[in-house]
C-alpha positions as CSV (number, residue, x, y, z in Angstrom):
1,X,13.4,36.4,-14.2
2,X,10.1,37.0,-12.5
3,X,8.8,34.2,-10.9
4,X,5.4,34.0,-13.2
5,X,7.4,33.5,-15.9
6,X,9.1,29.9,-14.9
7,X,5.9,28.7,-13.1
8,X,3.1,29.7,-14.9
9,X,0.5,27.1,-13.8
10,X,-1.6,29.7,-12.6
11,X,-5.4,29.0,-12.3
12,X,-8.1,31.7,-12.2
13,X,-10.1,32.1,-9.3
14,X,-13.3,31.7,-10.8
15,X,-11.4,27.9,-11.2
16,X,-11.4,27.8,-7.9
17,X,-14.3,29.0,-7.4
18,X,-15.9,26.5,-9.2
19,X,-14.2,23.7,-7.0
20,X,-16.1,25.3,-3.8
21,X,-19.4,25.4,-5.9
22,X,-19.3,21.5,-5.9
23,X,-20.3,21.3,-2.5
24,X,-19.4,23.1,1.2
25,X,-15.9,22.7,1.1
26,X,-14.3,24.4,4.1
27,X,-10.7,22.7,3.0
28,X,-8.8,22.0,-0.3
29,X,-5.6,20.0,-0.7
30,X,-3.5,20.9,-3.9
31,X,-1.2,18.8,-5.5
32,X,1.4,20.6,-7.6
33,X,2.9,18.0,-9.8
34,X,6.2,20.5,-9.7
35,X,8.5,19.0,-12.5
36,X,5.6,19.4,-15.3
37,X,4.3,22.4,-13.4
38,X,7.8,24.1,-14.5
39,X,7.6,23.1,-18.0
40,X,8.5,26.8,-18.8
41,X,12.2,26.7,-17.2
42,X,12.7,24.0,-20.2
43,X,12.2,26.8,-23.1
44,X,15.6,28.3,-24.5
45,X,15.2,31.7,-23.2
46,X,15.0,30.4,-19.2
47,X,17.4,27.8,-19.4
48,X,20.1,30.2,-21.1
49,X,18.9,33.1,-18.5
50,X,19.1,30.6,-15.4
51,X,22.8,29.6,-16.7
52,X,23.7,33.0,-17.6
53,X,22.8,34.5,-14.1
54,X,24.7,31.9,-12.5
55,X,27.6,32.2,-14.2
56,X,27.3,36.2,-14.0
57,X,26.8,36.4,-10.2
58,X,29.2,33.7,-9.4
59,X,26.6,31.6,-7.5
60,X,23.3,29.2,-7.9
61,X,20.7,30.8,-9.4
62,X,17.5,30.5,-7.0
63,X,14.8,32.1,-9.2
64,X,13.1,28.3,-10.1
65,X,12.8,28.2,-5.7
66,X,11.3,32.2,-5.7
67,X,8.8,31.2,-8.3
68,X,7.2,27.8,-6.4
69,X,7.5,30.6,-3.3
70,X,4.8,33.2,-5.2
71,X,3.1,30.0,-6.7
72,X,1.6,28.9,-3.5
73,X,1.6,32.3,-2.0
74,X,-1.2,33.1,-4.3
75,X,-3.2,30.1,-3.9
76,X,-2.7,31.1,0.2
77,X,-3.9,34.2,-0.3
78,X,-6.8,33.2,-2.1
79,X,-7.7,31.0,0.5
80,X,-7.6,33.4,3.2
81,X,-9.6,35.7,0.9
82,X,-11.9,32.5,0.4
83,X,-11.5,31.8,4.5
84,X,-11.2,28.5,4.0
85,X,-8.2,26.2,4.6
86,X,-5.7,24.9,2.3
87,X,-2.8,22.5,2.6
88,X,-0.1,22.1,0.2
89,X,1.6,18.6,-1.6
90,X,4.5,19.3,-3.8
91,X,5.9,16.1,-5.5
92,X,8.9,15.1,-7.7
93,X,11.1,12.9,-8.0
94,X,14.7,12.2,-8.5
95,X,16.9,9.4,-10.7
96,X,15.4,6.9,-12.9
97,X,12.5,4.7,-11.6
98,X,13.5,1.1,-10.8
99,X,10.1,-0.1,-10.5
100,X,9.4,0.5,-13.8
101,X,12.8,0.3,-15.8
102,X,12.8,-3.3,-14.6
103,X,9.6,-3.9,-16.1
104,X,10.6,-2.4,-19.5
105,X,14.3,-1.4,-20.0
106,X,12.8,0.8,-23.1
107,X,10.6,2.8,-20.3
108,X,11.1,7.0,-21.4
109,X,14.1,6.1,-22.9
110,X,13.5,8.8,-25.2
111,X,13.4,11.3,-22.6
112,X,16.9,10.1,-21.6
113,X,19.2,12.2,-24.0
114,X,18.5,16.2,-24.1
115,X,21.1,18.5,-25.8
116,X,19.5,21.6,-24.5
117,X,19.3,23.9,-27.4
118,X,22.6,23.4,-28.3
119,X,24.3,24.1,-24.8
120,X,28.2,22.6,-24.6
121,X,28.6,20.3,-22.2
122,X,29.5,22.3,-19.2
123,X,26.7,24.6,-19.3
124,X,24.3,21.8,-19.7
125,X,25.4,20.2,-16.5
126,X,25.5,23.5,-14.9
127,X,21.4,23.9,-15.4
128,X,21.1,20.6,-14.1
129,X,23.2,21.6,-11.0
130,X,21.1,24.8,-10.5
131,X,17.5,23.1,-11.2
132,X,18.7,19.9,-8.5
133,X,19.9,22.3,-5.9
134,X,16.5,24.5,-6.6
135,X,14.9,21.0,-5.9
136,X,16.8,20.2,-3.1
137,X,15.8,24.3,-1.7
138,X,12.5,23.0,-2.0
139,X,12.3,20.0,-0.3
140,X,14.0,21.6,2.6
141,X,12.7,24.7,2.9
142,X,9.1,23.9,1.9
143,X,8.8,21.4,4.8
144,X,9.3,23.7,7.5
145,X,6.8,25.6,6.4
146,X,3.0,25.8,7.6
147,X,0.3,23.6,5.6
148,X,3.0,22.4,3.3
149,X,4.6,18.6,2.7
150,X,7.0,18.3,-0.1
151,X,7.9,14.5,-1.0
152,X,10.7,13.6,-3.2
153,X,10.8,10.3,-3.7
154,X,14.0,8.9,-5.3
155,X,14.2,6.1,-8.1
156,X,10.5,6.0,-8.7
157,X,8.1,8.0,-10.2
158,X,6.2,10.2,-8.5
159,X,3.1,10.9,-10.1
160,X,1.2,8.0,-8.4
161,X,1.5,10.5,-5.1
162,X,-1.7,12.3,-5.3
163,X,-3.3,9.3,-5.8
164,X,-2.0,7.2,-3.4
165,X,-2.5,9.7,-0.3
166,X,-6.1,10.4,-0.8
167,X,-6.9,6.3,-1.8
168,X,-5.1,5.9,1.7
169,X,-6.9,9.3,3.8
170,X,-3.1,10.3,4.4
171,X,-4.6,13.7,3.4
172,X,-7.6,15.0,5.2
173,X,-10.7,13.8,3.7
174,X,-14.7,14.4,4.2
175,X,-17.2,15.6,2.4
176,X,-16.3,19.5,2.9
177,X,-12.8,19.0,1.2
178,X,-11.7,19.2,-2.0
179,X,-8.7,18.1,-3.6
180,X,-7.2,19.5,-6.9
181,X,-4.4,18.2,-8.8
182,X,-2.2,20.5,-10.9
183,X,-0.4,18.6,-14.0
184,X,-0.8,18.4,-17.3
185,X,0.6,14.9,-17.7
186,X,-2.4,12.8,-19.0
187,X,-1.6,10.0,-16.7
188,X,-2.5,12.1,-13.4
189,X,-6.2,12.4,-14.6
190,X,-6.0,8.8,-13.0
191,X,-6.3,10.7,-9.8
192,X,-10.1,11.1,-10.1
193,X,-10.2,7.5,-8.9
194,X,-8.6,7.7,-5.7
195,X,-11.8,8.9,-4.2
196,X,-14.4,11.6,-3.5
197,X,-13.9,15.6,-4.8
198,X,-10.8,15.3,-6.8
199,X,-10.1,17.4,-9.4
200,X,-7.5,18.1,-12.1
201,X,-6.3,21.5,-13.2
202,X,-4.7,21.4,-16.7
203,X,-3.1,24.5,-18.1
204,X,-1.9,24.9,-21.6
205,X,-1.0,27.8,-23.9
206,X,-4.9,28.9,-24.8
207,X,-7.1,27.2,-21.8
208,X,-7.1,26.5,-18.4
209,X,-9.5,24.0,-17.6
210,X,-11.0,21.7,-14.4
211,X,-11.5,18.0,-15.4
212,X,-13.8,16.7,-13.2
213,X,-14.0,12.8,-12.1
214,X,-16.6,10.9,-14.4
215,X,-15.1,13.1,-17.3
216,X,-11.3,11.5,-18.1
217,X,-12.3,9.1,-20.4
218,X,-13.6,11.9,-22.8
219,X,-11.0,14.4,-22.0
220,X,-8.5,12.3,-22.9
221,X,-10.0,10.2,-25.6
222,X,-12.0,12.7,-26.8
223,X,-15.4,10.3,-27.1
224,X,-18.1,10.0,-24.4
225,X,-19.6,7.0,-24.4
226,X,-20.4,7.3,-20.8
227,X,-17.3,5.1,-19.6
228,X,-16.3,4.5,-16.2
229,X,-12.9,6.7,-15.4
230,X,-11.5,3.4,-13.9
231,X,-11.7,1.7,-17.5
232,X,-8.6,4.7,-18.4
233,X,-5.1,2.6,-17.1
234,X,-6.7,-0.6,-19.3
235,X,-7.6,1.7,-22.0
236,X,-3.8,3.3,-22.2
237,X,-2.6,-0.2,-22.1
238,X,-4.0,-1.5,-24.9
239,X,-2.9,1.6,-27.0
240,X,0.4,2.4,-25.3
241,X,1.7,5.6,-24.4
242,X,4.0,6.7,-27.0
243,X,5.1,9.5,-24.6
244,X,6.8,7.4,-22.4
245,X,7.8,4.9,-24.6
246,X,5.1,1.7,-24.0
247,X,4.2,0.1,-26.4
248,X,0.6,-1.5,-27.2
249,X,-1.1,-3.7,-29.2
250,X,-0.4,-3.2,-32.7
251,X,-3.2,-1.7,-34.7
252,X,-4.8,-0.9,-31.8
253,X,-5.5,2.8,-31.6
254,X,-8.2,5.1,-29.2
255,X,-10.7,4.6,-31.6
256,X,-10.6,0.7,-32.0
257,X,-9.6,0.7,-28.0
258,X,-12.6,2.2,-26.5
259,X,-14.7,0.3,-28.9
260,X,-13.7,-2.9,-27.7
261,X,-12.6,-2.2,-23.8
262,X,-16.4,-3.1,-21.9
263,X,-16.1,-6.4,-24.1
264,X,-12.6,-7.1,-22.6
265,X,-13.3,-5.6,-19.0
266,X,-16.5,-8.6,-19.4
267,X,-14.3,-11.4,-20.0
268,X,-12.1,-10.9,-16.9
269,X,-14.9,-10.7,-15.0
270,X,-14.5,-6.9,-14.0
271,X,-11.8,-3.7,-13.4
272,X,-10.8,-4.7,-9.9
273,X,-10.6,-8.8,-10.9
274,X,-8.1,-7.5,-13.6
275,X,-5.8,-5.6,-11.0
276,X,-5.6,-8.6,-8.4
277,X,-4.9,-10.7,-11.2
278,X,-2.4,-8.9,-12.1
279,X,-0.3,-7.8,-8.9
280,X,-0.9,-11.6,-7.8
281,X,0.6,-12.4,-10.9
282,X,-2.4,-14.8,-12.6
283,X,-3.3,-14.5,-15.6
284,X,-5.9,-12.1,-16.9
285,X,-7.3,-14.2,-19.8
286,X,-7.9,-17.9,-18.7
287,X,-9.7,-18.8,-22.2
288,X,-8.1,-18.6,-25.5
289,X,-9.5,-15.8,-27.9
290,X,-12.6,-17.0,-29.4
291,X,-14.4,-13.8,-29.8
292,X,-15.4,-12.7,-33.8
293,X,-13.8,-9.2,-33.1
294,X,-10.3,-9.4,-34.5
295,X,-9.1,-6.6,-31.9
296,X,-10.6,-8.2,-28.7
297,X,-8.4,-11.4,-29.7
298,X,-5.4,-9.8,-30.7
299,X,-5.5,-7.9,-27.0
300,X,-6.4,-11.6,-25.5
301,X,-2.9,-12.8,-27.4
302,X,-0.9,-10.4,-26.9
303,X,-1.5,-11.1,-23.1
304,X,-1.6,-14.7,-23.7
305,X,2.3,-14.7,-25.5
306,X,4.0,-12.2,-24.1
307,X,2.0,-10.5,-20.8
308,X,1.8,-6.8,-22.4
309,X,-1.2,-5.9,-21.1
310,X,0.0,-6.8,-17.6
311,X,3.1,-5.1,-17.9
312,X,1.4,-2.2,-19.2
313,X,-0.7,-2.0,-16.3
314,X,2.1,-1.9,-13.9
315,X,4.0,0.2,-16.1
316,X,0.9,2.8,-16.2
317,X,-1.8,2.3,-13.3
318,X,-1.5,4.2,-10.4
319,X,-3.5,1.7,-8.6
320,X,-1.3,-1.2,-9.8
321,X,1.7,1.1,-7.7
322,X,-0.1,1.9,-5.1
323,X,-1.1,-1.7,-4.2
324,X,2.6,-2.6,-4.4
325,X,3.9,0.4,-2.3
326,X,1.0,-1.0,0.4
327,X,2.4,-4.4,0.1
328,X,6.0,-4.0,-1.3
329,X,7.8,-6.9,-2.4
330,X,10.9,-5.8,-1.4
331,X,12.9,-3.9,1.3
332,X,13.5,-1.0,-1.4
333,X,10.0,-0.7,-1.8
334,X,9.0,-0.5,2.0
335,X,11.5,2.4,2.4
336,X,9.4,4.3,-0.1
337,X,6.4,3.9,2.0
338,X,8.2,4.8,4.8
339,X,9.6,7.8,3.3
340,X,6.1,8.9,2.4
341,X,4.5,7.6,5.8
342,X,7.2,9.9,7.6
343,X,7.1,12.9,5.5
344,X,3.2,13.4,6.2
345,X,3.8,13.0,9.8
346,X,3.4,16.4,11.9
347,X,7.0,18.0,12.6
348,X,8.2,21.6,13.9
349,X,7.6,24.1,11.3
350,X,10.6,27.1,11.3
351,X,9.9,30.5,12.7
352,X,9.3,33.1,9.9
353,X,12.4,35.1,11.2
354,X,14.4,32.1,11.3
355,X,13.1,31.0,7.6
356,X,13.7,34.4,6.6
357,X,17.6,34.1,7.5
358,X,18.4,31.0,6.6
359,X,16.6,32.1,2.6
360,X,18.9,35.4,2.6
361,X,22.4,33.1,3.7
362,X,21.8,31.3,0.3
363,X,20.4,34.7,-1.4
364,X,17.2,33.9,-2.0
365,X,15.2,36.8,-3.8
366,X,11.4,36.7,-3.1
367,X,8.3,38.7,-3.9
368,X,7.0,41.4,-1.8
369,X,5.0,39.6,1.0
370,X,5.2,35.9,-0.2
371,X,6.5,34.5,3.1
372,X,4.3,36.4,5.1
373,X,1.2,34.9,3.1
374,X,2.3,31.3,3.2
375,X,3.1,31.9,7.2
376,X,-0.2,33.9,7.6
377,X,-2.6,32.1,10.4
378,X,-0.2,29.9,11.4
């Protein structure tokens, strides 16, 4: 298959272009969000080719590795068209999350049980065999080579990543970079909060489009009433996310939601006075619900009885993870900084000869030029 057709997430460069026009960026940090980036290897056509070519050959099928290979080879070459710099952050991650399946057992359950168009059971684990060890390629490959970190973390989610490296400047920061997140998962337009210049690309089948920060709350619930993008996490808790199984408060849709959220951001006295009394594990409402608004109040006791809107804030809020992965409440938890701490630290990058061996022992097939654009400058 060629490799545009499993990773399609392609931007234009007037896209990026319009990045650059926010100010003088001389740097950009992208963010591919790699498992929703590859929604495409999911359709029946590439998951029957990707099984078929493997069982044909007699060996893994590497195409899904080729295709992240001329993905970031085109966003290299357009920066050295651009002569700027770039840096690369792929993140995914692997096994269910434990942070938040012990907070809701019913967390994506849905997303649990997949009978892949019909595939008998041996074929289906076969795609998963060939799309883990494509991961696995990744990881390994991808971090030996120049201006690229690829974090995996393992029993948690990792959407929170973008966020969490530019909240802490793990990535370089300043007023001439720019950083641009790639995902069409709704809960990555969070990322606009972690700090200065960041950006989300969203691709679907008819647009491509750059949200820009002060502009989630309309994107995603389609009303601007000039809300603050750090009133979004509250918002989706209140409504629930049906996509990933969380549950809100009943009869509370967008609509009634954004109505009512600067009422209930009021009475806990403020965004950041609802997360620390929520990861210190105080309660959020200290009054009972006295309001006339029959929606503020049933938000208030549904808190009040059974804690669903602090749940849902550590099921959903990036800054709710974040603040435990900076203070983790348990060994597990450390690790995961650690693993992220360590795999942004500087390390030897692989000689493009040697890279170029060690891709043809496992028969990788890449584009014309692609490793000589991502090791270009370097």
């Amino acid at each position: 298959m060629h490799p545009s057709s499993l990773l399609s997430y392609y931007p234009t460069y007037a896209i990026l272009d319009e990045v650059l026009s926010y100010g003088q960026i001389t740097e950009l940090n992208l963010f591919f969000d790699l498992k929703n980036n590859l929604q495409t290897l999911y359709l029946e056509h590439a998951i029957k080719n990707v099984v078929e070519t493997t069982i044909k050959a007699g060996r893994i099928d590497t195409s899904v590795f080729s295709s992240v290979m001329s993905f970031l080879a085109y966003h290299k070459l357009y920066a050295i068209k651009r002569k700027i710099k770039v840096n690369f952050y792929t993140f995914f991650e692997s096994g269910v999350s434990y942070y938040h399946t012990n907070l809701d057992k019913k967390y994506k359950i849905s997303r649990r049980t997949d009978d892949l168009y019909g595939l008998d059971r041996e074929k289906r684990e076969l795609f998963f065999t060939i799309f883990h060890k494509n991961l696995m390629l990744v990881e390994k490959a991808l971090n030996k080579i120049p201006q690229n970190k690829v974090i995996r973390m393992t029993n948690l989610e990792a959407d929170f990543i973008p966020y969490y490296l530019v909240r802490n400047s793990l990535v370089p920061t300043g007023e001439n970079v720019a950083n641009i997140v790639y995902s069409n998962d709704h809960d990555l337009l969070q990322c606009t909060e972690a700090g200065k210049n960041v950006y989300i690309f969203q691709k679907g089948r008819n647009v491509k489009r750059l949200v820009r920060p002060g502009n989630i709350m309309e994107t995603y619930f389609k009303v601007d009433l000039g809300l603050p993008d750090s009133y979004f996490s509250l918002a989706c808790s209140i409504t629930g996310d049906s996509g990933d199984d969380i549950t809100g408060v009943k009869g509370i849709a967008q609509k009634r939601a954004i109505a009512i959220i600067n009422d209930v951001v009021s009475m806990v006295g403020g965004i950041d006075a609802l997360y620390d009394n929520v990861f210190n594990r105080k309660p959020i409402f200290t009054q009972p619900p006295t309001t006339e608004n029959k929606y503020i109040n049933d938000v208030v006791s549904s808190e009040q009885s059974h804690g669903l809107i602090s749940r849902n804030l550590q099921l959903i809020s990036f800054e709710m993870l974040s603040r435990f992965v900076d203070d983790p409440p348990s060994i597990e938890m450390d690790k995961k900084r650690q693993h992220i701490i360590n795999t942004l630290k500087p390390s030897e990058t692989a000689p493009i000869e040697s890279m170029r061996e060690a891709l043809d022992k496992v028969r990788v097939e890449l584009q014309e030029d692609d490793l000589e654009v991502l090791y270009y400058g370097s």
